[in-house]
C-alpha positions in Angstrom: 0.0 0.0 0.0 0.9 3.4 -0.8 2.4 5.5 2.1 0.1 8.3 1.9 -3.1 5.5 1.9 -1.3 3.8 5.1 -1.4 7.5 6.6 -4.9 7.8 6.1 -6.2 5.0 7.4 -4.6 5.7 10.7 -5.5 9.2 11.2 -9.4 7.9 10.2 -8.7 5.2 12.7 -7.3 7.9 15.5 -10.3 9.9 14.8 -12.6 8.0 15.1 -11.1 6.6 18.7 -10.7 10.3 20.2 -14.3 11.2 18.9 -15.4 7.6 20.9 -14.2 8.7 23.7 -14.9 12.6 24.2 -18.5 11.2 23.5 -18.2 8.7 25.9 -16.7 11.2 28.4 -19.1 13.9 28.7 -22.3 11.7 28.1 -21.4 10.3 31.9 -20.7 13.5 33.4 -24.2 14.7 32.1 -25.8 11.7 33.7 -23.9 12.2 37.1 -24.9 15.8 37.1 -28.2 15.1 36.1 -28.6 12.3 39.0 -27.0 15.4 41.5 -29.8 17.9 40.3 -32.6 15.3 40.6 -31.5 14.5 44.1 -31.3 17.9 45.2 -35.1 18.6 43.4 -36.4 15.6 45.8 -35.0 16.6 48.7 -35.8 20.3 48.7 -39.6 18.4 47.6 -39.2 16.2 50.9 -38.2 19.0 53.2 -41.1 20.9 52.2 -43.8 19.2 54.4 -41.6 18.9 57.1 -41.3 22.8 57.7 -44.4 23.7 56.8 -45.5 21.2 59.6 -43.0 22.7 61.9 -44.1 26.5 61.4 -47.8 24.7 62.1 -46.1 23.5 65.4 -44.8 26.7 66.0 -47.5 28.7 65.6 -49.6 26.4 68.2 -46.9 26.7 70.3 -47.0 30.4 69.7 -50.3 30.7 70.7 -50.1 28.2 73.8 -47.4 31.4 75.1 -50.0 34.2 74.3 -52.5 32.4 76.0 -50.0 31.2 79.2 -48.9 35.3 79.2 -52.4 36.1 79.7 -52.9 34.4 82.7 -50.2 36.0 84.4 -51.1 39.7 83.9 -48.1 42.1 83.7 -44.4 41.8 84.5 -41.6 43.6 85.8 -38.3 43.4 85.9 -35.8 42.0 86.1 -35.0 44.4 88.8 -32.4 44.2 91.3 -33.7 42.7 94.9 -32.5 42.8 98.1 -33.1 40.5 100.4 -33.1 40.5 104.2 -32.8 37.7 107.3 -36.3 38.6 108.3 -37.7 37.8 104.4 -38.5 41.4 103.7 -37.1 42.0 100.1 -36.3 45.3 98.9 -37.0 45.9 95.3 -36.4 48.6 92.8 -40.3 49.0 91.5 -42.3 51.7 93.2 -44.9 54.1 92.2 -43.8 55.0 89.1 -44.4 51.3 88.1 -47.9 51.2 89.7 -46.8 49.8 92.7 -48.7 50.9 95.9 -49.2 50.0 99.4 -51.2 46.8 100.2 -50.7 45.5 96.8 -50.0 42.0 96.4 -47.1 41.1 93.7 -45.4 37.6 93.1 -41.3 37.1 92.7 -39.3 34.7 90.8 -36.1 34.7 91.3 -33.1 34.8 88.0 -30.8 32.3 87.7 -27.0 32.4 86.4 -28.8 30.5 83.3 -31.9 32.9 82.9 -34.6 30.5 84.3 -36.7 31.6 86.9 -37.5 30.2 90.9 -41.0 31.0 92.5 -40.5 32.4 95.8 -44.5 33.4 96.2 -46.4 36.3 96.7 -45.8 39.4 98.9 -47.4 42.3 100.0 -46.1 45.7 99.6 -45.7 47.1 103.0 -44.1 50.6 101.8 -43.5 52.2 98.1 -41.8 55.6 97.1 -41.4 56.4 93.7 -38.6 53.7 92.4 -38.3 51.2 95.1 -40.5 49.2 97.6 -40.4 46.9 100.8 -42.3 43.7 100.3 -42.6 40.8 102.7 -44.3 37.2 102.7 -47.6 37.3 102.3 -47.5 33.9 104.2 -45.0 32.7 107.2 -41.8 32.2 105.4 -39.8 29.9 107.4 -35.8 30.6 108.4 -34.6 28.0 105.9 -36.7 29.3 103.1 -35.4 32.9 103.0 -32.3 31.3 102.9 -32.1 30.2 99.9 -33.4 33.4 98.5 -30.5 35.3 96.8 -30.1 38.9 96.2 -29.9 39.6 92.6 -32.6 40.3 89.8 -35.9 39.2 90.6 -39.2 39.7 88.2 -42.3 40.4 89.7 -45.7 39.6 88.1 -49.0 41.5 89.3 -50.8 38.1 89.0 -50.5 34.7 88.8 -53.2 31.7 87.4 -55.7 30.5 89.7 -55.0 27.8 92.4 -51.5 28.3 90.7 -49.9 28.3 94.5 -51.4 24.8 95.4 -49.7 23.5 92.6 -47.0 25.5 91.8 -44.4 22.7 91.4 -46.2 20.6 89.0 -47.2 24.2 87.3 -43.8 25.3 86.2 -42.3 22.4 85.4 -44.5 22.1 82.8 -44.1 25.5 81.8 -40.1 24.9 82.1 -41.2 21.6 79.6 -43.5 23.9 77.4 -40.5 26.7 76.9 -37.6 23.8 76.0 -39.9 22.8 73.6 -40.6 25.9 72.1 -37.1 26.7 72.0 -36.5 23.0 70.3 -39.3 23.9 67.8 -37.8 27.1 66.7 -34.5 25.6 66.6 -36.0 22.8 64.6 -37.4 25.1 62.1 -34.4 27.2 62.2 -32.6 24.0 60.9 -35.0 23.3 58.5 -35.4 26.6 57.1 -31.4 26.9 56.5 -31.6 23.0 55.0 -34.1 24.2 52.8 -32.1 27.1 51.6 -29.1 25.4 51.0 -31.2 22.4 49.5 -32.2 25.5 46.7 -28.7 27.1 46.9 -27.3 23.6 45.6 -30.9 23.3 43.2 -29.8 26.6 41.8 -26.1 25.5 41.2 -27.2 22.5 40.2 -29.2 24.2 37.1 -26.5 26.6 36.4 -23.9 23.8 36.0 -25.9 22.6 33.7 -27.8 25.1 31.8 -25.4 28.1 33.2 -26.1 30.9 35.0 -24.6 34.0 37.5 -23.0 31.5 40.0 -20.6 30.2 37.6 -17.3 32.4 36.9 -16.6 33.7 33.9 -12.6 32.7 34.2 -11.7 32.4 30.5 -9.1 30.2 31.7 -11.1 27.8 32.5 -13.0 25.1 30.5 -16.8 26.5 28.9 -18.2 23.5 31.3 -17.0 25.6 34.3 -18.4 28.8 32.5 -21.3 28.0 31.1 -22.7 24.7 32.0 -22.5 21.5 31.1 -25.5 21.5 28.2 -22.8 24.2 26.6 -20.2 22.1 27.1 -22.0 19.3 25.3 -23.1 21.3 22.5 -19.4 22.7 21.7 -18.4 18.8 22.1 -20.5 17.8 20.0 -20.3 20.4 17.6 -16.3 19.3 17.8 -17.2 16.1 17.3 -19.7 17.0 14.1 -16.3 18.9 12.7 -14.1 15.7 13.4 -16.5 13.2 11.9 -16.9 15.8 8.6 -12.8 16.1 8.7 -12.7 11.8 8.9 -15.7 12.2 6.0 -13.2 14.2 4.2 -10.4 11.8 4.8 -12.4 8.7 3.8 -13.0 10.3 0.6 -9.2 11.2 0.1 -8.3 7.9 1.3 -11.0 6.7 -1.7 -9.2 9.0 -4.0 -5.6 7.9 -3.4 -6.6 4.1 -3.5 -8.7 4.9 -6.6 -5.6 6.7 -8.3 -3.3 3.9 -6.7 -5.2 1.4 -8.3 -5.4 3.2 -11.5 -1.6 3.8 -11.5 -1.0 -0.5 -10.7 -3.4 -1.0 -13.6 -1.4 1.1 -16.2 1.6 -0.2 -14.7 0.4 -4.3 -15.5 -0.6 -3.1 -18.9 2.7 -1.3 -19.6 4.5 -4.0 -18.3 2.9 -6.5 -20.7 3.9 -3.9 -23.6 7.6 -4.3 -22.7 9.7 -6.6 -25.5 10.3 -10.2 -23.9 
């Protein structure tokens, strides 16, 4: 064979094995980005219900807190309370915060970790215009008052019903009714920033394939990285197209050559046959 024909039949053979494989190439990273977007479409689908049922939650829990604040009238403080061996507390609410003389308000004392002890109700025994002398409205025994600290105290003007009785049981629940809360809105918290980040990737997930502003624009780098993958694909292919037209091209010169080849084999047998014996 002619060396120009063995030429072409390798560079058809090379291009047809690099257009192979460029096809094969990008065909699986569009299916592995294409499996990465549907998963991210599913889950931001599955995380739906679940905050919308947690704002539902919330909202009941919400209300149960409007409902509790009603039932314990109005609240001051925290204000700073002193307190003395006899149980008479001093506090810094007086007149000017409605506070008068015979008035019965209830304390709970703040802890280092901002929850709150009841130490019961008092009556106000004197008040001038920012501070006031309380003491028990029941017997307060020696070891009680001691474990009342000085410190900021909030004082409510009211407290529910046959709350005293069962005061114990009563706050614990309300202690239970607050962690809760505070787990809900965490909870939802969490589920809110899942849901953005589950559209964050949703969105990226688009623009690496379709493109988009979250991509750069780095020239540097490859058109995948700049304009999405579907781009990407489109060039590659339309390399490919120009390859498989150039091997076209070649398979036609190759036809040529072995045509003209032939021809020149053909005139050499019959020229050959002309030559004197």
């Amino acid at each position: 064979m002619h060396v120009l024909g063995k030429v072409g039949v390798w560079l058809v053979v090379i291009a047809a094995m690099a257009a192979t494989w460029l096809t094969g190439t990008f065909i699986n990273r569009r299916d592995g980005l294409t499996k990465k977007y549907v998963a991210a479409r599913d889950e931001v689908r599955k995380l739906k219900p679940q905050l919308i049922e947690k704002q539902a939650e919330l909202n009941a829990k919400e209300a149960e807190r409007f409902r509790a604040l009603e039932l314990w009238g109005t609240s001051e403080g925290p204000v700073q309370t002193q307190v003395q061996p006899n149980g008479v507390v001093v506090v810094d609410l007086g007149t000017a915060q409605k506070i008068s003389e015979g008035m019965i308000i209830y304390g709970f004392e703040i802890q280092a970790d901002n929850s709150a002890i009841y130490r019961g109700d008092f009556l106000v025994l004197a008040a001038r215009d920012n501070q006031s002398q309380l003491q028990p409205n029941w017997v307060a025994r020696p070891e009680d008052v001691a474990t009342w600290k000085a410190g900021m105290w909030r004082w409510r003007s009211q407290i529910p019903a046959g709350f005293q009785s069962n005061y114990d049981q009563q706050i614990h629940l309300i202690n239970a009714g607050a962690v809760a809360l505070a787990d809900r809105r965490r909870s939802a918290s969490i589920q809110d920033d899942l849901l953005s980040q589950a559209r964050s990737q949703l969105e990226m997930r688009e623009a690496e394939l379709v493109g988009g502003d979250q991509l750069t624009k780095d020239e540097a780098l490859d058109i995948e990285f700049r304009e999405g993958l579907v781009a990407a694909i489109e060039q590659t292919e339309e390399s490919r197209n120009q390859v498989l037209t150039k091997v076209d091209e070649l398979r036609r010169q190759l036809r040529t050559v072995q045509s003209e080849v032939d021809r020149i084999k053909q005139q050499n047998v019959e020229l050959s046959k002309k030559l004197p014996n």
